[in-house]
Structure formats: C-alpha cells, structure tokens
N, C-alpha and C positions, 0 to 999 in steps of 0.2 A: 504494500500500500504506500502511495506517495504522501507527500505534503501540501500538493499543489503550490500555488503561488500565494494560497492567504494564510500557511501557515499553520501550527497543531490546533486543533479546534476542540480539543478533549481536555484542556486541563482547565480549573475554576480560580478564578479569582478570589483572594482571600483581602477580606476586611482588613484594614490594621485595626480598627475598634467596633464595635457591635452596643450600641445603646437603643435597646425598645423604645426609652421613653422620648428619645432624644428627635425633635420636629421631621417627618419625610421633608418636609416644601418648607417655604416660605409661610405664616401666616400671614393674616390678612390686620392691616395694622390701622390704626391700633387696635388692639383686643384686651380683655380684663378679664382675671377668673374668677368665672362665676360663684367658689369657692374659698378664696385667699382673698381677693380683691386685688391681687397684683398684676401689674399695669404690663403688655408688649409693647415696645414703640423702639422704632430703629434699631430692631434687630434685636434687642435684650429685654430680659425682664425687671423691674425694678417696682417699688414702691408709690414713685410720683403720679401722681394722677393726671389726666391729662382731658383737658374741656372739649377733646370732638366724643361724638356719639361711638362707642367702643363695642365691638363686636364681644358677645360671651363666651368663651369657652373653658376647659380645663387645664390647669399648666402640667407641667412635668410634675412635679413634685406632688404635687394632688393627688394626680394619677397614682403615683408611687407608693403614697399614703394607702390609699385606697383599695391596691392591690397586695398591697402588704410585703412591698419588692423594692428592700434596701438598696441602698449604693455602697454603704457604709455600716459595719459591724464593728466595735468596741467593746472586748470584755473587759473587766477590770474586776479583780479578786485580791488574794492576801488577808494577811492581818491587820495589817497597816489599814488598807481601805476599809475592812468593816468598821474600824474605828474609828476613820474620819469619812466615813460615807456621807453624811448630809455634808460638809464643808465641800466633799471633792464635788459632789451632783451639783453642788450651788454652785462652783467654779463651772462645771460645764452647762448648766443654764446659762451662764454670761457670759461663755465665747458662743455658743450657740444665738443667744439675740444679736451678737456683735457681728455677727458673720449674717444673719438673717437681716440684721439693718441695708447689710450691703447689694447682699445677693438673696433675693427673695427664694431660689433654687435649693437653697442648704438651709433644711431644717433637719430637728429631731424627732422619728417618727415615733418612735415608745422606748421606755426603761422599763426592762422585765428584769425584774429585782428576785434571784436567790436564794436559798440558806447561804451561800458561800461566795457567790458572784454575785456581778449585776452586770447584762447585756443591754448596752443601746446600738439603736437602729438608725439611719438620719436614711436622705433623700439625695447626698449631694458624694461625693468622695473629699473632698477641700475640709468640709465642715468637721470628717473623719478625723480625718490627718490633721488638721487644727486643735483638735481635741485631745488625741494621744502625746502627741507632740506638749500641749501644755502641759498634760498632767508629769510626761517626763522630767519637763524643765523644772517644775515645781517641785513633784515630792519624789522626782529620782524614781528609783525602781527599773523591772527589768518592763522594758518596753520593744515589740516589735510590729512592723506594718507591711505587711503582705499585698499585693495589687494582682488580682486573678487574670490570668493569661484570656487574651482575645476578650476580656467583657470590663467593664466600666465598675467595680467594683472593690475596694478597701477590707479588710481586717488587721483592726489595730487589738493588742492585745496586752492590757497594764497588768501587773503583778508588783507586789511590794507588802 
C-alpha cells in the first residue's frame, strides 16, 4: 500500500490539553451567569457588570459545581492540622475570596471534612496551587502537587 501524495491518513491527532468545561466557540458577548452573576465581556470573565442587555447562561465553574467535577483536589491531614484546623480553613477561605475577587473561574466547590483529613474540591487549578502553596509557606510540612497527564487537573496534598 502506498502513501499517495497526501500522506499517512491513519494516525490521530492528540490534544496537548483536554478541558470539558473549557468554551467550544466564542460566546456571544456580553453574557452573565444566570447562577454567579459573573459578567463575559472581551473575552474573560470577571465580576464588573456591564449596562448593555446580557445574554444568560452558565459559566464554567457553575457547570463544574454542579456536576461535581473538580479541577482541583487538596488533602490536608497530620497532627498538626487537626489542631489548627479552623485557623488553617480560615486561611484558605481568604486566598480563596482573594483569588475569586480576581478570577471569578476559581472557587471552592466543598470541604469534606474527616476523622483524620479534610478534602477540598475548587473549580479552577491556580486557586489549587495557591492554596497548597500557602499552606507550605506558612506552616511548613510535607507538601506535594501532582498535575494529571493530558487533562486540566491539580492534586495538592498537605501533611504536617
């Protein structure tokens, strides 16, 4: 069998990233979620609101909520942590609104709290990685952050 002139026609194209939740098109702008209230306009999402009449729909994050399909997993266990578990979650409450100020895309979807751990879930991978990352710089421990091959996904994992 030859090749002819266009060449092998059996082999597939491989994504370098794969995000379900992540827009096929362009939306149609501006748009607001019918759910968050967060704004599309030029190409990003954000907070500000904007005075033309705004198409409905659901954002990313919503959707992700909704479907119950992290971007981002954070265990965190120890001794350490059960001891200062409300101080650490209050600390990650407020990189979580500080990052959500910004980026409406990165929230935290739930805390499923335990005897021994506590798992959180977010919507974003940044807001992940901001997270583990703080708790490192703060209260030390053994920290690591894994990013899954071919998909859009985070596991950070605190211990201390």
């Amino acid at each position: 069998m030859t090749e002819g002139s266009h060449g092998r026609r059996d082999r597939l194209i491989k994504e370098k990233r794969h995000d379900t939740y992540r827009e096929q098109g362009k939306l149609s702008e501006p748009s607001v979620c019918a759910e968050c209230k967060a704004f599309y306009k030029d190409g990003r999402w954000s907070w500000k609101e904007t005075k033309q009449t705004a198409k409905e729909v659901i954002c990313p994050a919503c959707r992700r909520t909704a479907d119950h399909y992290p971007a981002g997993y954070i265990e965190m266990s120890g001794p350490f942590f059960l001891e200062k578990q409300r101080e650490i979650l209050s600390l990650i409450r407020h990189i979580e609104n500080q990052e959500k100020s910004e980026h409406p895309m990165e929230r935290i979807i739930s805390t499923e709290a335990e005897k021994d751990r506590v798992l959180i879930t977010t919507t974003g991978t940044h807001v992940a990685r901001r997270i583990g990352e703080a708790l490192s710089r703060s209260y030390k421990g053994e920290y690591s952050c894994r990013y899954s091959e071919g998909e859009e996904t985070v596991r950070i994992a605190w211990k201390r």
